[in-house]
ROTI-284816 format. One line per field, with one value per residue: residue number from 1; residue in one letter; z, x, y of N, C-alpha, C, CB in turn. Coordinates in pm, 1 decimal, m for minus. Glycine has a CB too. Example, Ala and Ser with C-alpha at 12.3 -4.5 7.8 and 13.67 -1.06 7.14 Angstrom:
// residues 2
num: c(1_2);
residu: c(A_S);
npz: c(780.0_708.0);
npx: c(1319.0_1285.0);
npy: c(m569.0_m225.0);
capz: c(780.0_714.0);
capx: c(1230.0_1367.0);
capy: c(m450.0_m106.0);
cpz: c(780.0_787.0);
cpx: c(1320.0_1290.0);
cpy: c(m330.0_3.0);
cbpz: c(904.6_572.5);
cbpx: c(1130.8_1408.4);
cbpy: c(m447.3_m59.8);
// end
This chain:
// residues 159
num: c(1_2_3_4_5_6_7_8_9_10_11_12_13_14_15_16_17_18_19_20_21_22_23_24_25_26_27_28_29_30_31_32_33_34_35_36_37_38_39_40_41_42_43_44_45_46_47_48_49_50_51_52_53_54_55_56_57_58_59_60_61_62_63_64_65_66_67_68_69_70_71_72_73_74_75_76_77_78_79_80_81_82_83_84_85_86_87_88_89_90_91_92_93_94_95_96_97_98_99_100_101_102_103_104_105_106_107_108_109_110_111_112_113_114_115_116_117_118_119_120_121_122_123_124_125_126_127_128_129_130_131_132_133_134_135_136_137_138_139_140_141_142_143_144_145_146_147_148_149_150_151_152_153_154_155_156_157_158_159);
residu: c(X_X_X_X_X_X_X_X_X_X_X_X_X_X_X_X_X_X_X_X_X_X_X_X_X_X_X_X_X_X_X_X_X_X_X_X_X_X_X_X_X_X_X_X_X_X_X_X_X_X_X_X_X_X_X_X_X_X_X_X_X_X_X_X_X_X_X_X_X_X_X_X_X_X_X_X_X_X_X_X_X_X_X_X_X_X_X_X_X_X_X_X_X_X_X_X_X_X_X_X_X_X_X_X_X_X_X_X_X_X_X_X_X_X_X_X_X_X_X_X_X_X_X_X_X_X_X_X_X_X_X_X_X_X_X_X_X_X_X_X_X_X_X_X_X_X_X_X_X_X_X_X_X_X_X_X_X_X_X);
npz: c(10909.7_10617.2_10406.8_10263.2_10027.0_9840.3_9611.8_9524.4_9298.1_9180.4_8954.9_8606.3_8524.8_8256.7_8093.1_8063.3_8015.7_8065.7_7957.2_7776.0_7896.6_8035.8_8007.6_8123.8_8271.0_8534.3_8666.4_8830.0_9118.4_9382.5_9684.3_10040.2_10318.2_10630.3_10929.3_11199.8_11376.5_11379.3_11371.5_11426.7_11342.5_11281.7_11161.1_11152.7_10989.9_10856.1_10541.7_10306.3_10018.7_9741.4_9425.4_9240.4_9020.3_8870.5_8981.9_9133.0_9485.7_9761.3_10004.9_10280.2_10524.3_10752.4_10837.1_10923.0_10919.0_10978.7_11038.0_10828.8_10509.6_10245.9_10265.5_10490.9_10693.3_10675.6_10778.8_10677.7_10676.2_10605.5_10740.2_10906.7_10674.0_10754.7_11010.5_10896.6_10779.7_10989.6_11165.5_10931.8_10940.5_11204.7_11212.2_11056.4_10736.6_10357.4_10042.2_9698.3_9380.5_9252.8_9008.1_8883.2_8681.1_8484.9_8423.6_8103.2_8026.4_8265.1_8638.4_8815.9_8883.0_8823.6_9056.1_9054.3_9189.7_9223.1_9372.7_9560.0_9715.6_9921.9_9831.8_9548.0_9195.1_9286.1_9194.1_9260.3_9206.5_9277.9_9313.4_9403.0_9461.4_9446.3_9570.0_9711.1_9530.3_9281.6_8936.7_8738.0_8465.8_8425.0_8329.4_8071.7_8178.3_8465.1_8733.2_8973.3_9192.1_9517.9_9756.2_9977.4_10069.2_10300.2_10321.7_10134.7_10191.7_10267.0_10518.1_10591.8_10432.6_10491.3_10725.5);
npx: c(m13070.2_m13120.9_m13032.0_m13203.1_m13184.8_m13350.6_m13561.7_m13837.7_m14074.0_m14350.1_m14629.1_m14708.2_m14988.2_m15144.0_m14919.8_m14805.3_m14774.9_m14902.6_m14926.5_m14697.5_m14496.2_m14539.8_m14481.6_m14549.0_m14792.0_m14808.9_m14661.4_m14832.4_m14959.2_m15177.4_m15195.0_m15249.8_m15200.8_m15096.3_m15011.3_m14905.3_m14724.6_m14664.4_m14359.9_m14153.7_m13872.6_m13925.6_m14131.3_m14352.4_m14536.5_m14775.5_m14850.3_m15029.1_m15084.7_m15188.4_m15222.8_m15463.5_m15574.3_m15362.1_m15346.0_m15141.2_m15025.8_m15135.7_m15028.0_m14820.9_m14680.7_m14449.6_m14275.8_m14030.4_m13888.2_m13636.4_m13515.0_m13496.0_m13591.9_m13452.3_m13250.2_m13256.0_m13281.6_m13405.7_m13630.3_m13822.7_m14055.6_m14217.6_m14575.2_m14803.4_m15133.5_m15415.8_m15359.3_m15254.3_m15430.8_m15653.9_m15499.0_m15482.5_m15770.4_m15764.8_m15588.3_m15490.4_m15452.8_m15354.0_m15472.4_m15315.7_m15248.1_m14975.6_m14741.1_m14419.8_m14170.9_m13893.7_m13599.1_m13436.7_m13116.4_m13037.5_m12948.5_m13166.6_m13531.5_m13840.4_m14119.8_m14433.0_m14690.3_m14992.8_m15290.9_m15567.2_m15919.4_m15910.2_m15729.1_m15727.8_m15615.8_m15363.2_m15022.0_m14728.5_m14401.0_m14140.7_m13777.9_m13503.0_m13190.3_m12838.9_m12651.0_m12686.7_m12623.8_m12624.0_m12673.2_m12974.5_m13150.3_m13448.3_m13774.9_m14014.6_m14301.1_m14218.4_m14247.5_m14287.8_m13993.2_m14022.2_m13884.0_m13821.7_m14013.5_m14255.0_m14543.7_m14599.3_m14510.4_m14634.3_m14669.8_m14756.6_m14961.4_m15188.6_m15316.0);
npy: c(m9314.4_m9130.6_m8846.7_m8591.0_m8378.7_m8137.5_m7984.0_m7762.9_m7633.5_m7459.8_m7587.6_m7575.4_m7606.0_m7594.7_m7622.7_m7869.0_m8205.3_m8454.2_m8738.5_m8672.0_m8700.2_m8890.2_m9239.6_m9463.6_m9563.0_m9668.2_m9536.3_m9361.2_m9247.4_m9260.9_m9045.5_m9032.0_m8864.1_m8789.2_m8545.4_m8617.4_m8542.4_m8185.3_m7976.4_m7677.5_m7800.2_m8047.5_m8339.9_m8588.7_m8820.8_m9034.8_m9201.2_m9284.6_m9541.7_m9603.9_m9738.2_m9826.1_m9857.4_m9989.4_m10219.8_m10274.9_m10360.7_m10177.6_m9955.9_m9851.8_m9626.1_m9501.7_m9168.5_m8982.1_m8640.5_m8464.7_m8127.0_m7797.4_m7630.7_m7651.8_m7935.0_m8172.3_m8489.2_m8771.1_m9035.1_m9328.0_m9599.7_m9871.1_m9981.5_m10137.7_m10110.2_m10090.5_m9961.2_m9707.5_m9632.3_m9561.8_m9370.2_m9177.9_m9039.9_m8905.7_m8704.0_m8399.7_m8419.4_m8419.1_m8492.6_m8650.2_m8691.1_m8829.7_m8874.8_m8977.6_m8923.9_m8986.4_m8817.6_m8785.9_m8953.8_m8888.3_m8994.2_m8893.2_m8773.5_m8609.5_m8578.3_m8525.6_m8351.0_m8368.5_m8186.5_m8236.8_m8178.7_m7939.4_m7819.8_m7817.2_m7760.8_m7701.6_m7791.4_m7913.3_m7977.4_m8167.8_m8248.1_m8418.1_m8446.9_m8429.5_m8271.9_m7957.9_m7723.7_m7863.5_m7850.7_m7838.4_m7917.3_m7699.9_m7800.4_m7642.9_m7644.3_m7567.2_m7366.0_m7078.2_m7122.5_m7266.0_m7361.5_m7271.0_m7152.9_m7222.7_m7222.9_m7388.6_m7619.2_m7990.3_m8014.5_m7803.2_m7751.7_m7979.7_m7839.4);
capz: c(10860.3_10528.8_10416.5_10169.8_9948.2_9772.5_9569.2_9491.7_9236.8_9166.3_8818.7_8561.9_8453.3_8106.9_7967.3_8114.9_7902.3_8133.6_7858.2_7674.4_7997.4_8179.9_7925.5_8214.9_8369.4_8680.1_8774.3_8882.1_9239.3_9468.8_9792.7_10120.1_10416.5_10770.8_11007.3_11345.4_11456.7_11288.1_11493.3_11364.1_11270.2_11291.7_11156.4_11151.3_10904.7_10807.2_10419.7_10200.9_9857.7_9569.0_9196.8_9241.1_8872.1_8814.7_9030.9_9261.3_9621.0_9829.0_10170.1_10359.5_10565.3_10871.0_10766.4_11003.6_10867.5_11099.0_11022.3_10769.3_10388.8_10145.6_10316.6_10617.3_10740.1_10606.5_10725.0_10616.8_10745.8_10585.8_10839.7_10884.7_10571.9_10749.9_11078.4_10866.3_10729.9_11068.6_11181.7_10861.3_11035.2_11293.2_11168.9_10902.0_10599.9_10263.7_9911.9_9618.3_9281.7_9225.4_8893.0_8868.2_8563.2_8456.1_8362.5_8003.6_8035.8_8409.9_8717.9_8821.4_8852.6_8877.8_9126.1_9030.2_9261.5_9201.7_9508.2_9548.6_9775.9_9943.1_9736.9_9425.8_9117.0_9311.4_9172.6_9318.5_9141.8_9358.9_9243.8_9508.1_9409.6_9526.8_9615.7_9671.8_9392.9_9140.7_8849.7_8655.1_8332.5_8477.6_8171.8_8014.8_8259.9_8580.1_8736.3_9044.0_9281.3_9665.1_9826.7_10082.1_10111.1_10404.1_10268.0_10043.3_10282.6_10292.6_10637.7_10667.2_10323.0_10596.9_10852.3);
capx: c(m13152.5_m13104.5_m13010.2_m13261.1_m13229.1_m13471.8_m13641.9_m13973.2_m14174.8_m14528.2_m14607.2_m14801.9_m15040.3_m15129.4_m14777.5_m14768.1_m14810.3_m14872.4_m14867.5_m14578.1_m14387.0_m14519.3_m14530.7_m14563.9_m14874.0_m14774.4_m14553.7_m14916.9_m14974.2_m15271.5_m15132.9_m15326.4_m15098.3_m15192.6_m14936.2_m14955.3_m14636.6_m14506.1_m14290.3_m14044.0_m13778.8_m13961.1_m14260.5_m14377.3_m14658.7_m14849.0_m14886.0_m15081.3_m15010.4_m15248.5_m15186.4_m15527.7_m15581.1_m15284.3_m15291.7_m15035.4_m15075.2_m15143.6_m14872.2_m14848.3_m14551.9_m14446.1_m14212.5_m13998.3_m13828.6_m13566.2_m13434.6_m13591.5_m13523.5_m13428.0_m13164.6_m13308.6_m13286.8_m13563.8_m13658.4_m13966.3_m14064.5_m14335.3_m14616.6_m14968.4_m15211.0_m15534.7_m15364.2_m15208.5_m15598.3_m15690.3_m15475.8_m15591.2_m15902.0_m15709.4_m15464.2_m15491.7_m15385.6_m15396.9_m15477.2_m15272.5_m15200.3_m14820.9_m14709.1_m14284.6_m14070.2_m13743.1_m13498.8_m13331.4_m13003.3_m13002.4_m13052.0_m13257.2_m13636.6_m13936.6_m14220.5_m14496.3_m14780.1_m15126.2_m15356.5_m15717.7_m15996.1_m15911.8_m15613.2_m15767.9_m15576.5_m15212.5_m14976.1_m14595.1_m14306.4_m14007.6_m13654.0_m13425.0_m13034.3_m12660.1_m12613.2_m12787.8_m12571.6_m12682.8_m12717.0_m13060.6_m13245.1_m13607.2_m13894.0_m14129.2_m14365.6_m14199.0_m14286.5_m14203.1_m13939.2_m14107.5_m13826.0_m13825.5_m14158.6_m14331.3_m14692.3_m14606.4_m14460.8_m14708.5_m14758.1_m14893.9_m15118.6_m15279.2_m15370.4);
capy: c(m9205.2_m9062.6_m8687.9_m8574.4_m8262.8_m8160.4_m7836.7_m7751.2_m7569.9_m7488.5_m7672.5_m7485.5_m7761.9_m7608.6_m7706.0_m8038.5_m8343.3_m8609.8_m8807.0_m8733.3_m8751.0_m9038.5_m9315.8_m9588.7_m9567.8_m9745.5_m9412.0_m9258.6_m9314.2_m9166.4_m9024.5_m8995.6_m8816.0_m8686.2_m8514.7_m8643.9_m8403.0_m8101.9_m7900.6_m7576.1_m7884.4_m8189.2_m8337.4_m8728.8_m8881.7_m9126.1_m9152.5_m9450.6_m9520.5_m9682.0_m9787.2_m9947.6_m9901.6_m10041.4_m10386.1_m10280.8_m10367.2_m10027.4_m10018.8_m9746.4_m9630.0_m9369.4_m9119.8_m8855.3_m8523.3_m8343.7_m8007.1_m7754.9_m7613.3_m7802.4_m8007.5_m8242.8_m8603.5_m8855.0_m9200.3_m9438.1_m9753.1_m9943.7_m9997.2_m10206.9_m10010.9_m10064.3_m9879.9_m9640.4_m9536.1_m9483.0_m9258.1_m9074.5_m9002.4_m8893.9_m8606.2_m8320.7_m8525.7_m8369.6_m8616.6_m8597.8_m8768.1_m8820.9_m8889.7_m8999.8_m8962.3_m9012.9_m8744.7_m8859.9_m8933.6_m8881.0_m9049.8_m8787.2_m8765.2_m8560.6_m8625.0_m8379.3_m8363.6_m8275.4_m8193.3_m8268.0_m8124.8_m7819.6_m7780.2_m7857.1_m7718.2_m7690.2_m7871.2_m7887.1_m8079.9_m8200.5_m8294.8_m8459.5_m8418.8_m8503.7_m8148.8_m7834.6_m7633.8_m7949.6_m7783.5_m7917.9_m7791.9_m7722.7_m7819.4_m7539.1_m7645.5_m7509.8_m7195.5_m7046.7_m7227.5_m7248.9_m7461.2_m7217.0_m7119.6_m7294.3_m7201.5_m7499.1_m7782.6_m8071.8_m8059.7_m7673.3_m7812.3_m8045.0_m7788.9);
cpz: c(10747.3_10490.8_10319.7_10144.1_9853.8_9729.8_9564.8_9460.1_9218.0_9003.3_8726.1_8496.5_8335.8_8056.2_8015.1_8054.0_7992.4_8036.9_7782.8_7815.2_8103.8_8083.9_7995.2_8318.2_8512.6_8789.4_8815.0_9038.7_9310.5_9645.4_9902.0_10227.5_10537.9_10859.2_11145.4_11437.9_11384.2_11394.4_11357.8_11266.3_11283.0_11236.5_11123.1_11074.2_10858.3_10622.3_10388.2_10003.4_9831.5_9469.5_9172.8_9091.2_8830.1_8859.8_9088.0_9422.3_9699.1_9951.9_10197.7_10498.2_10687.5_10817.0_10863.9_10924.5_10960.8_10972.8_10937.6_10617.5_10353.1_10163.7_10469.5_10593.3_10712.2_10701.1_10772.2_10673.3_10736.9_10764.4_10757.5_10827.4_10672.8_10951.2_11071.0_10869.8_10842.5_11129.3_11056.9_10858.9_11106.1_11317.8_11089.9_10814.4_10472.4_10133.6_9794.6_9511.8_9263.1_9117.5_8897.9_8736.7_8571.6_8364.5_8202.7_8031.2_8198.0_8508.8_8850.3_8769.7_8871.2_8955.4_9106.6_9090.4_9226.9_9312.0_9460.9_9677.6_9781.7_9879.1_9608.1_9318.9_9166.3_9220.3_9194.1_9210.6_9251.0_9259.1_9400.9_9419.9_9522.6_9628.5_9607.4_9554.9_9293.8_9083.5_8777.8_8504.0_8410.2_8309.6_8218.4_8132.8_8395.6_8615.1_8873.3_9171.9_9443.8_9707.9_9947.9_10158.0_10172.4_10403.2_10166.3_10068.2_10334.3_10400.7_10694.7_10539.5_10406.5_10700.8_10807.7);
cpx: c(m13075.5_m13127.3_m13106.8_m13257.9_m13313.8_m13529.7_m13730.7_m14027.5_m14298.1_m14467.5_m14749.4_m14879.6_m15126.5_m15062.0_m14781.8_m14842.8_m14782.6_m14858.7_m14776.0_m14447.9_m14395.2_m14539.6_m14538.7_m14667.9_m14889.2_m14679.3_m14690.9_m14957.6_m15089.7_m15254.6_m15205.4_m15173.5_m15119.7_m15036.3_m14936.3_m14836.3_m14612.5_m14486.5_m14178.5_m13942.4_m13784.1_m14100.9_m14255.9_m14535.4_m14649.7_m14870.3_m14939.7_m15016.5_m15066.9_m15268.4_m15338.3_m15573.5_m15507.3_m15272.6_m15224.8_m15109.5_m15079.5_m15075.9_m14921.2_m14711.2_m14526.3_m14316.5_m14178.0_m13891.3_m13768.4_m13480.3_m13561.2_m13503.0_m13529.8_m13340.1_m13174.6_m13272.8_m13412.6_m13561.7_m13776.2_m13942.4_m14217.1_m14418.3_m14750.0_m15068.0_m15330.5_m15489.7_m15294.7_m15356.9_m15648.7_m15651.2_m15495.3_m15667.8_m15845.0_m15648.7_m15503.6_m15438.5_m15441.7_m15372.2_m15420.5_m15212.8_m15061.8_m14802.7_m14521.2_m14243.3_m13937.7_m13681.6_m13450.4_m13235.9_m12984.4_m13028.3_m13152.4_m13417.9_m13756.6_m14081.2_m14312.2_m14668.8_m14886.1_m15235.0_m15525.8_m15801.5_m15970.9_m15836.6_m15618.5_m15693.7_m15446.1_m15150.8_m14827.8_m14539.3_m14148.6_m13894.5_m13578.5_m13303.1_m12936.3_m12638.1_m12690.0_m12728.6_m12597.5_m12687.8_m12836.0_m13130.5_m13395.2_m13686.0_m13989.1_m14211.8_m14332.9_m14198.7_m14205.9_m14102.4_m14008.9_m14009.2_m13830.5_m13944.1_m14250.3_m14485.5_m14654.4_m14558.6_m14602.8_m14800.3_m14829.3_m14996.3_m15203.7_m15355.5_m15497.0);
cpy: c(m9137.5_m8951.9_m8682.2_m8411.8_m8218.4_m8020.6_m7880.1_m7641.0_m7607.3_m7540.1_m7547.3_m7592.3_m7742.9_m7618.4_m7788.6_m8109.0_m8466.3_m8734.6_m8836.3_m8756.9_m8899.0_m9178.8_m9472.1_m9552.7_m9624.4_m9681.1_m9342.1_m9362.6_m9205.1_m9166.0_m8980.0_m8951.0_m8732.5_m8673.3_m8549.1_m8539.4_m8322.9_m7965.1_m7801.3_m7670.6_m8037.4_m8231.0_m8525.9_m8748.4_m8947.1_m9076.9_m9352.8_m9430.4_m9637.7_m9664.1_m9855.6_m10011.7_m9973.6_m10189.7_m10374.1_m10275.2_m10214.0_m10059.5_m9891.2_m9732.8_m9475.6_m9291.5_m8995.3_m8758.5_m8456.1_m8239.9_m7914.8_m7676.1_m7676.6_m7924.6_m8092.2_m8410.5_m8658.6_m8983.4_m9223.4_m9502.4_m9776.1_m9978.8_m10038.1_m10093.4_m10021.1_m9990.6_m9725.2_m9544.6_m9481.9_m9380.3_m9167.8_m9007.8_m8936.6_m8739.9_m8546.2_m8403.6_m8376.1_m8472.9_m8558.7_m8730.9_m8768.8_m8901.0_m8859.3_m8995.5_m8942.9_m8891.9_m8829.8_m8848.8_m8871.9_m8969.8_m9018.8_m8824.5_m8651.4_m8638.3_m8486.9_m8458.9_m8277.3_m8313.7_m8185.6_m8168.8_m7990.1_m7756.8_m7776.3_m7776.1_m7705.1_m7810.3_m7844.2_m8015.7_m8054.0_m8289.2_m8311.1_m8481.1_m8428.8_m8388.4_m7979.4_m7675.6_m7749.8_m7886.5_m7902.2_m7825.0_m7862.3_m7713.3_m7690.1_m7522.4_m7622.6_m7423.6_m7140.5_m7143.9_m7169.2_m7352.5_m7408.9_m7141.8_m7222.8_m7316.2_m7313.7_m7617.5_m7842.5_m8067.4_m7914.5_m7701.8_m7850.4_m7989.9_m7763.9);
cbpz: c(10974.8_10479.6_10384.3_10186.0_9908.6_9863.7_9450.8_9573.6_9144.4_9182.6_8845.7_8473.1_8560.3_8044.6_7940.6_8266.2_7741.5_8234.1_7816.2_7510.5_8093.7_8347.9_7800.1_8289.9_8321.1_8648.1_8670.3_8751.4_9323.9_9431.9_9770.3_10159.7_10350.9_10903.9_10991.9_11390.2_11520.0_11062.1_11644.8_11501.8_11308.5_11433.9_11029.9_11318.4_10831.7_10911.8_10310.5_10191.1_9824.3_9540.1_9137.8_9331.0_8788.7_8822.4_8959.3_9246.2_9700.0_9858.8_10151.2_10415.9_10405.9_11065.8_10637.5_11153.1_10805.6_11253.7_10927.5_10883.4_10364.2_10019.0_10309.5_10636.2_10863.9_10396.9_10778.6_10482.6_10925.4_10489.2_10942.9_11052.6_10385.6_10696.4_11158.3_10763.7_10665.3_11120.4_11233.5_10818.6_11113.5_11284.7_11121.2_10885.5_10567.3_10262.1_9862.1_9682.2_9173.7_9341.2_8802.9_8922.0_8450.7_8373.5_8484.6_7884.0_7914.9_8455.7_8742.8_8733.4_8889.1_8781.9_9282.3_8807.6_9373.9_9041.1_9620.4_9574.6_9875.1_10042.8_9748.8_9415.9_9075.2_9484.6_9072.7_9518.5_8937.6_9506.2_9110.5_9595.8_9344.4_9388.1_9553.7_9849.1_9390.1_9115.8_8762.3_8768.6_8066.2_8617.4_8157.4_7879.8_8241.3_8616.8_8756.7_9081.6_9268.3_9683.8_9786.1_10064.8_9996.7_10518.2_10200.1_9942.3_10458.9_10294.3_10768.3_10678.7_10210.8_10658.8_10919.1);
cbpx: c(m13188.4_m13124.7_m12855.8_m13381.8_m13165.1_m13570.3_m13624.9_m14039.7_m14145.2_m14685.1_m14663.1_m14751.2_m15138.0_m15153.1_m14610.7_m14787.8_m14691.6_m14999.7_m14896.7_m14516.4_m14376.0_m14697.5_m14448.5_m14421.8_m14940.9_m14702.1_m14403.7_m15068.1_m14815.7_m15431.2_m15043.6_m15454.7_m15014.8_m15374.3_m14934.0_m14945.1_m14503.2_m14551.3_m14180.9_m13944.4_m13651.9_m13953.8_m14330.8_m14368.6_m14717.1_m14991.6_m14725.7_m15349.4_m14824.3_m15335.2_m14999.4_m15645.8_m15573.5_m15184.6_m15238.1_m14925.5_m14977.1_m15304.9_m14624.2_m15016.9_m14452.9_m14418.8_m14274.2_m13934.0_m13911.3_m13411.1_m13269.7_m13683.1_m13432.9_m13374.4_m13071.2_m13491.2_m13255.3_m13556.7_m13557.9_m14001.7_m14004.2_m14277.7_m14599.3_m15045.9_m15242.8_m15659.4_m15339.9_m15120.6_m15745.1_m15712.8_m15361.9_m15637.4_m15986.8_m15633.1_m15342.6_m15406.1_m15515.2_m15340.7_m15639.3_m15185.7_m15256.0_m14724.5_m14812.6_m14247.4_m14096.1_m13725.2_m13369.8_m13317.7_m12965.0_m13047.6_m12999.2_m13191.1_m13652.4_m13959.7_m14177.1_m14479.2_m14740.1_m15198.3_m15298.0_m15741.0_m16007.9_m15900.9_m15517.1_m15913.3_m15642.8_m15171.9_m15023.5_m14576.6_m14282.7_m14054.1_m13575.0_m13481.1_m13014.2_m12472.3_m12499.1_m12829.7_m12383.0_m12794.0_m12589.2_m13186.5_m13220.0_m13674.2_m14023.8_m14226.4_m14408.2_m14142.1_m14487.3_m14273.0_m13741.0_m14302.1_m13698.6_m13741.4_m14228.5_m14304.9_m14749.5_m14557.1_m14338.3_m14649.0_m14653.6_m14832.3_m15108.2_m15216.1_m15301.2);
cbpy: c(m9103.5_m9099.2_m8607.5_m8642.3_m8235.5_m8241.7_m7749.5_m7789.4_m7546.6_m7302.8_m7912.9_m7360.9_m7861.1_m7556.7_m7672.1_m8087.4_m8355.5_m8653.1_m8803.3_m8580.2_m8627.3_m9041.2_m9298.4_m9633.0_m9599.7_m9883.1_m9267.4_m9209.0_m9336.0_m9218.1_m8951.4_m9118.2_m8749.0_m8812.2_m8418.1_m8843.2_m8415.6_m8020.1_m8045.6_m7492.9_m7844.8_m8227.6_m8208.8_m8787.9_m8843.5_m9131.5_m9048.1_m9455.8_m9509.4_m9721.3_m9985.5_m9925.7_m9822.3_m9966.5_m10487.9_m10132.5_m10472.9_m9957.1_m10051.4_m9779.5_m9630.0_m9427.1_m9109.4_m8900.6_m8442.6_m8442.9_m8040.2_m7658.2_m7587.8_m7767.9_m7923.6_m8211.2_m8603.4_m8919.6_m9326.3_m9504.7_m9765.5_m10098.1_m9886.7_m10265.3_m10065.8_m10227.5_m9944.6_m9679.3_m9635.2_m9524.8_m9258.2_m9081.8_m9102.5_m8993.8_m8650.3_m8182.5_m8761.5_m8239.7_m8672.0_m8495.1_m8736.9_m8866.9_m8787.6_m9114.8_m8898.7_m9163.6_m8733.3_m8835.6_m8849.5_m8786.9_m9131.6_m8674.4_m8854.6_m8488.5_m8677.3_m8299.5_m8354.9_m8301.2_m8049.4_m8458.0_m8178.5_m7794.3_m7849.7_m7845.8_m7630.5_m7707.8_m7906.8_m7905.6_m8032.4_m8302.0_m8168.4_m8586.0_m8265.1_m8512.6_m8151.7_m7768.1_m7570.9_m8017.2_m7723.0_m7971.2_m7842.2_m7561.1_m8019.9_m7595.2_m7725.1_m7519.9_m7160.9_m6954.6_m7231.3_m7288.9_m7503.3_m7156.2_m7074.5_m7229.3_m7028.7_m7473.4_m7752.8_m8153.6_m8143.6_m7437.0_m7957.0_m8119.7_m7666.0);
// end
């Protein structure tokens, strides 16, 4: 099981140039995700993932989180897509476009998430780093940081 650190700001999505930042259309991914546990320092879900525009195969994978903040334990493990969808049905899930780019000169990325339905117009951007003093330069387009704000963890999105 792997440590994952990780911030998160809201995104202001009139400065954002998905275009001038994503110049590989094959970094946009459409994210389905349902909680089947979340507990004070634990939570387990189901997530899918299709490129279908793009020709990439869609997978789908289980995914547990211990601790809480920005500093917790991660691990994935690909799992069967068409019993991933059902528990979909199943669980609060919440849908969301994810769009990846590449830092210049780093090997550093942004993951900037844009939510659909009930969430419609949110949009969060995550950075995962070595260390939680990292120093990064945040772009124009970042607004307030919510790493610690729980009204913005995935799995109370889903409730």
């Amino acid at each position: 099981m792997g440590t994952e650190i990780e911030r998160k700001f809201l995104v202001d999505d009139k400065k954002i140039d998905l275009g001038e930042v994503l110049p590989d259309p094959a970094s946009v991914t459409d994210i389905n995700q349902a909680y089947i546990v979340v507990q004070p320092d634990v939570s387990v879900r189901v997530r899918t993932y299709c490129n279908w525009p793009y020709r990439r195969i869609p997978y789908a994978e289980i995914g547990v989180k211990i601790g809480s903040g920005p500093i917790r334990k991660e691990y994935e493990q690909k799992i069967d897509f068409v019993e991933a969808r059902e528990l979909l049905e199943k669980y609060p899930s919440v849908q969301k476009t994810r769009y990846i780019f590449h830092i210049e000169n780093s090997e550093r990325y942004w993951e900037v998430d844009r939510f659909h339905g009930e969430h419609e117009g949110l949009w969060i951007a995550e950075i995962e780093l070595g260390s939680l003093d990292e120093e990064i330069e945040l772009p124009d387009w970042i607004g307030e940081e919510v790493t610690y704000n729980a009204e913005y963890y995935n799995c109370n999105l889903a409730k």
